[in-house]
C-alpha positions as CSV (number, residue, x, y, z in Angstrom):
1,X,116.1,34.0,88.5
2,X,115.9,33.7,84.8
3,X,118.8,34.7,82.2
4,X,120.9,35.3,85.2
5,X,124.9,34.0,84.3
6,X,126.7,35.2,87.4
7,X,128.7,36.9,84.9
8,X,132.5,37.7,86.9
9,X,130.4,36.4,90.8
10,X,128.5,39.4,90.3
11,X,125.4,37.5,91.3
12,X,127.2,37.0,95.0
13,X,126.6,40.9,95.8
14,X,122.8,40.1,95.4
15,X,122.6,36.7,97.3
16,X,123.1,38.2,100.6
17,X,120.1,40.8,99.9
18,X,118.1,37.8,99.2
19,X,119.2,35.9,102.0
20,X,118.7,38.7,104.6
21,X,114.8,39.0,103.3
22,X,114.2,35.7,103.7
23,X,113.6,34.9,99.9
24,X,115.1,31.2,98.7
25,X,116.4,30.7,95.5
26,X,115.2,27.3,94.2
27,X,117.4,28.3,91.0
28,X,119.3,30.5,88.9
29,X,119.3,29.9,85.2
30,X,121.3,28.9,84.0
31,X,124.4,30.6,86.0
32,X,125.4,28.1,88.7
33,X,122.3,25.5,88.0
34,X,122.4,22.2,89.0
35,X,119.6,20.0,87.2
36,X,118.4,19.1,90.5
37,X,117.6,22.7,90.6
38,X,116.0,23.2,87.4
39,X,113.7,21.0,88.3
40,X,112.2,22.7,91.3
41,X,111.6,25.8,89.2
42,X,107.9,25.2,89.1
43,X,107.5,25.6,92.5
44,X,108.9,29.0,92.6
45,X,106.4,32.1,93.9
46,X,107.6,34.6,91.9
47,X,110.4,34.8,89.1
48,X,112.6,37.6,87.8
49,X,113.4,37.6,84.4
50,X,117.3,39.0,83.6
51,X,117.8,38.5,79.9
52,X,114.3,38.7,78.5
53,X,115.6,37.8,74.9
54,X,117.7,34.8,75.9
55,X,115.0,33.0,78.2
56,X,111.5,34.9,78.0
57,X,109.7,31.9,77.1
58,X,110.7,29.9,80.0
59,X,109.0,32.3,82.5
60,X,106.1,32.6,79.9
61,X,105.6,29.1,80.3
62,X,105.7,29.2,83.9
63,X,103.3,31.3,84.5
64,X,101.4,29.6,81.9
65,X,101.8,26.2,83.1
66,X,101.6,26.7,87.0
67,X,100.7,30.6,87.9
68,X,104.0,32.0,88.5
69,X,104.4,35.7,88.6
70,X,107.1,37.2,86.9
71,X,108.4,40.8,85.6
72,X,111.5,41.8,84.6
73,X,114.1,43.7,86.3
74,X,118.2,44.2,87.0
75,X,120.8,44.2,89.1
76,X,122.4,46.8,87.4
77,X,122.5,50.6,89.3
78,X,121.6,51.7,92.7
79,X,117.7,52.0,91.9
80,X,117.2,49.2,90.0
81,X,117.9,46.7,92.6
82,X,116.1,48.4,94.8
83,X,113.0,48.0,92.4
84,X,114.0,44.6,92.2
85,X,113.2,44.1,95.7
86,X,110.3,45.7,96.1
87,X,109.0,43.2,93.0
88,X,109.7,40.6,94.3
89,X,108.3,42.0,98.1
90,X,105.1,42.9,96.0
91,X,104.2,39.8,93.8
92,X,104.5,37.9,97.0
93,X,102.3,39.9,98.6
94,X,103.6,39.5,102.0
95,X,103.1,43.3,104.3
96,X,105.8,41.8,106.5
97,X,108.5,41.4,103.7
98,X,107.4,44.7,102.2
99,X,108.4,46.3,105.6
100,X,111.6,44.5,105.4
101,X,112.3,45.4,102.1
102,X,112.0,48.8,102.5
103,X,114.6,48.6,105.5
104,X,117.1,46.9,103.7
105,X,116.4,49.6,100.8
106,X,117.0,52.3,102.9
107,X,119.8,51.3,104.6
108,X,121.9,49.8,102.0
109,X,121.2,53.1,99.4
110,X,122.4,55.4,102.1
111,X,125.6,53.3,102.5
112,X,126.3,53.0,98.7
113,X,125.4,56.6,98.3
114,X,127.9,58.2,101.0
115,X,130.3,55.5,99.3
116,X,129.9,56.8,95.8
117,X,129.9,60.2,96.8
118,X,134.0,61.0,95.7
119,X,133.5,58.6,92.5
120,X,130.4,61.0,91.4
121,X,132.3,63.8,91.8
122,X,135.2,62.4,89.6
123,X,133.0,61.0,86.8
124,X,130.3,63.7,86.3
125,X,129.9,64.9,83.3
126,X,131.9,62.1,81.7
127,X,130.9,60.8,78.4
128,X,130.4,57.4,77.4
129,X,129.7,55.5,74.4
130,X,127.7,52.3,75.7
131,X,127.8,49.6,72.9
132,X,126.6,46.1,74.2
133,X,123.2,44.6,74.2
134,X,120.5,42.9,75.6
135,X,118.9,44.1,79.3
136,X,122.2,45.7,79.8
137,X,121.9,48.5,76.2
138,X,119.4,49.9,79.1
139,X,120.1,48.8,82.4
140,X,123.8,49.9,82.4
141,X,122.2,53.3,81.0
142,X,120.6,53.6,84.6
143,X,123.7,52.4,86.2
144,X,125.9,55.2,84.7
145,X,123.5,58.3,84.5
146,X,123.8,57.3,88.4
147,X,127.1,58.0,88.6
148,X,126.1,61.1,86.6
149,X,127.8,60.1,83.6
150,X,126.6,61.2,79.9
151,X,125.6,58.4,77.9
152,X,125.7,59.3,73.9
153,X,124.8,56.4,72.5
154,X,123.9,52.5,73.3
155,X,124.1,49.3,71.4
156,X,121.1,47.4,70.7
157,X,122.2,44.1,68.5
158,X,120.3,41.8,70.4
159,X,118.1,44.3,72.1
160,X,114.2,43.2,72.3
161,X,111.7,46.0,71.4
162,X,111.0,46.4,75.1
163,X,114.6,46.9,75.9
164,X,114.3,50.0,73.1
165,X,111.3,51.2,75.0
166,X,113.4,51.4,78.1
167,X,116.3,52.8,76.3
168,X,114.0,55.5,75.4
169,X,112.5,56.3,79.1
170,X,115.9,57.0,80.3
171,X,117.8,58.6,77.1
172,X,114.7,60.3,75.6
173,X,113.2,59.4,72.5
174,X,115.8,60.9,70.2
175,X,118.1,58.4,72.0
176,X,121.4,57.0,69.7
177,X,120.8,53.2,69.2
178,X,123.9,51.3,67.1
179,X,122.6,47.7,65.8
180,X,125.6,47.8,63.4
181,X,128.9,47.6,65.9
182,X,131.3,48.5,62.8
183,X,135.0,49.6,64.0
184,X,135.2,52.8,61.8
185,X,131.3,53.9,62.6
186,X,132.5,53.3,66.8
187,X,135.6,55.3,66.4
188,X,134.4,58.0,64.2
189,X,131.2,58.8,67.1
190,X,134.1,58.8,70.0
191,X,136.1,61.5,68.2
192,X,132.8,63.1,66.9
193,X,131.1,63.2,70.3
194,X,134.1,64.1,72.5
195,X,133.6,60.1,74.1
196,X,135.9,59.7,77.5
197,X,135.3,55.9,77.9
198,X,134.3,53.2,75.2
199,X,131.9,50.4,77.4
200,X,131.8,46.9,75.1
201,X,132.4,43.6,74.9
202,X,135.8,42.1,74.7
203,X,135.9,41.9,71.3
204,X,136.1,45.7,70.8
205,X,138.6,45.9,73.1
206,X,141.5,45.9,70.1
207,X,139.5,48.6,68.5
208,X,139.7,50.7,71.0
209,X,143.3,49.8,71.5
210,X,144.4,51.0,68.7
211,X,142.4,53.9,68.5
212,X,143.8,55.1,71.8
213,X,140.2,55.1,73.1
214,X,139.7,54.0,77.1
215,X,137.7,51.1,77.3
216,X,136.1,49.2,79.9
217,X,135.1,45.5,79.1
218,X,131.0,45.1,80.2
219,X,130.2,41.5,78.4
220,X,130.7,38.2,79.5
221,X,135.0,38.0,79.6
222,X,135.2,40.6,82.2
223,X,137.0,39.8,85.8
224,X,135.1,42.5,87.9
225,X,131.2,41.8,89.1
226,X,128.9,44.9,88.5
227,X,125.6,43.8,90.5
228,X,124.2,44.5,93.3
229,X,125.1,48.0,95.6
230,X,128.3,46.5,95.9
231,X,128.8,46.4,92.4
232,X,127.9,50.3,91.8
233,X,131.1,51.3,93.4
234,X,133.3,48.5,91.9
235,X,131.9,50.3,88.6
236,X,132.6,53.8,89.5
237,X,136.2,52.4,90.5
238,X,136.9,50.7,87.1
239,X,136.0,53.6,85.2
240,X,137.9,56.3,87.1
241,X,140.6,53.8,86.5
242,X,140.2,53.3,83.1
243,X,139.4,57.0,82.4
244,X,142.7,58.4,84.0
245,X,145.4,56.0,83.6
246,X,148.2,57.6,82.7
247,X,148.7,55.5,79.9
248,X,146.5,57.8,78.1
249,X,148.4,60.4,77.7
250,X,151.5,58.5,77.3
251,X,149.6,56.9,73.6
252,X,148.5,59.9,72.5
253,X,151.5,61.8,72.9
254,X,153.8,61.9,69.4
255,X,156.8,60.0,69.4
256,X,159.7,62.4,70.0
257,X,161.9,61.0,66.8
258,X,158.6,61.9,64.9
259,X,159.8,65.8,64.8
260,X,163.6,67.5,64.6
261,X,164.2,71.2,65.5
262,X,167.0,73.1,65.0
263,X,168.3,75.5,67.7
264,X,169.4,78.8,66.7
265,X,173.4,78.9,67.2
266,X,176.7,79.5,65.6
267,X,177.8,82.3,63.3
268,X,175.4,83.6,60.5
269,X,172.5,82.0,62.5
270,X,173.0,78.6,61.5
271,X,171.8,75.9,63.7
272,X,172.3,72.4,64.6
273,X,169.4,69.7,64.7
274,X,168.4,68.9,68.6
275,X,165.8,66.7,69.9
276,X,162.5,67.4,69.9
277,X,162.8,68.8,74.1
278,X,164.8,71.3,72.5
279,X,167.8,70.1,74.0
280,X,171.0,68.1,72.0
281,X,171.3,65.7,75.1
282,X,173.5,62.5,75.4
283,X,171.7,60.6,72.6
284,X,172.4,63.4,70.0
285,X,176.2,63.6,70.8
286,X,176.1,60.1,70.1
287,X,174.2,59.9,67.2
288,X,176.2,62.8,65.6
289,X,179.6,60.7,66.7
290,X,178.2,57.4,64.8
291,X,177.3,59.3,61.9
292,X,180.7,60.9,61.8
293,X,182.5,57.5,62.5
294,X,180.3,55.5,59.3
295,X,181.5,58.9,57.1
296,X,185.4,58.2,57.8
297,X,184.5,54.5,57.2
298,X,183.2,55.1,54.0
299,X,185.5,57.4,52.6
300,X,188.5,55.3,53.9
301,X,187.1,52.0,51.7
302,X,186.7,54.5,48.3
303,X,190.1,55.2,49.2
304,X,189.8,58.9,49.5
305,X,191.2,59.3,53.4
């Protein structure tokens, strides 16, 4: 596995998957490597390539150096790990691991899909602003159209021109791609496009903060693993999270000092000022009994009382 970081232990979702097909791996690079294992990387049969712009060359060379097969692929989304598997099931070329594969496919999509059922229902129809790069501009993409989320727009900083192609496949080809991750432009496309959930890396997480904006942190400083079918539903449950937290509407609510009304009372109409509920309440009375109190202060040190 090349580009692989086992970003959060996400990589520990796929392991098993590997393990019950039979298929060793001699290493992942470079999350968890040893050097001892590096160094048995030539002997691999096949190789997936993760981050295609971080490491390309290395399974380039490979294959150039000692024949070894490679493509590239994710972990990201029900479907693509199950394409993942039948790569590797189909550069190996073994019937008998095909068979297998197909099994394990089966089996584990209609657990994760009965899982994800009541997340789907939740999330439909949400939209999302996507703003990261890399494999994941277009493998999260697949991930959250899964889910049956609305993706308006992707990052693609350090997107290769294959990545864009893939973009493409799954947005269409007028598909929104950012390279430019400026604060205002990121804010001002939420408002625009009627955004539910910003998805970035940590360091637009103050932007979002302080635009009242949900966000979900995707890059490497997350604490949650995505990968895998395990990892579909631990995404589905950190975005219905993030998207309803109460918190929400507890930001974007205006601060009730902010406003003063005045309730209709008294002779001739007049009124006194209330709180904003419309209601004088305890903290009124006490403000108006302060107030009172600073007057007769005042007017006792001019000597008028």
């Amino acid at each position: 596995l090349i580009g692989e970081y086992n970003i959060a232990g996400e990589l520990w979702h796929v392991l098993p998957l590997l393990d019950e097909l039979g298929l060793r791996v001699l290493c992942t690079l470079s999350g968890d490597a040893r050097y001892r294992e590096v160094q048995t990387m030539h002997r691999s049969q096949v190789n997936m390539m993760v981050c295609s712009k971080a490491m390309v060359n290395v399974a380039r060379k490979l294959q150039e150096a000692f024949g070894t097969p490679w493509f590239e692929g994710s972990f990201y989304g029900v479907h693509d790990v199950s394409r993942a598997l039948r790569n590797f099931a189909g550069l190996i070329g073994d019937p008998d691991l095909t068979r297998r594969s197909e099994a394990l496919i089966a089996r584990e999509e209609g657990r994760i899909g009965e899982a994800l059922a009541p997340w789907r229902a939740k999330l439909r129809g949400r939209k999302v602003l996507l703003y990261t790069g890399g494999v994941k501009s277009w493998s999260v993409i697949a991930a959250l159209q899964e889910l049956g989320m609305e993706v308006v727009a992707t990052g693609t900083k350090k997107s290769t021109e294959e990545d864009k192609a893939r973009i493409r496949e799954l947005m269409g080809e007028d598909a929104v791609m950012l390279d430019d991750g400026n604060p205002r432009a990121l804010i001002d496309m939420v408002h625009d496009c009627g955004v539910d959930v910003l998805i970035a890396g940590g360091r637009n997480m103050y932007t979002a903060l302080k635009a009242r904006i949900p966000f979900l942190d995707i890059n490497q400083e997350r604490e949650f693993g995505y990968a895998g079918y395990r990892g579909m539903l631990e995404l589905a449950r950190q975005l219905l999270q993030t998207i309803e937290s109460p918190v929400w509407p507890a930001v974007r609510r205006r601060a009730p000092w902010t406003s003063r009304h005045v309730l209709p009372g008294g002779e001739g109409g007049s009124g006194e000022p209330a709180a904003r509920d419309g209601g004088a309440g305890p903290y009124s009375h006490a403000a108006a009994a302060v107030s009172a109190s600073a007057t007769v202060a005042g007017a006792k040190m001019s000597g008028v009382s």
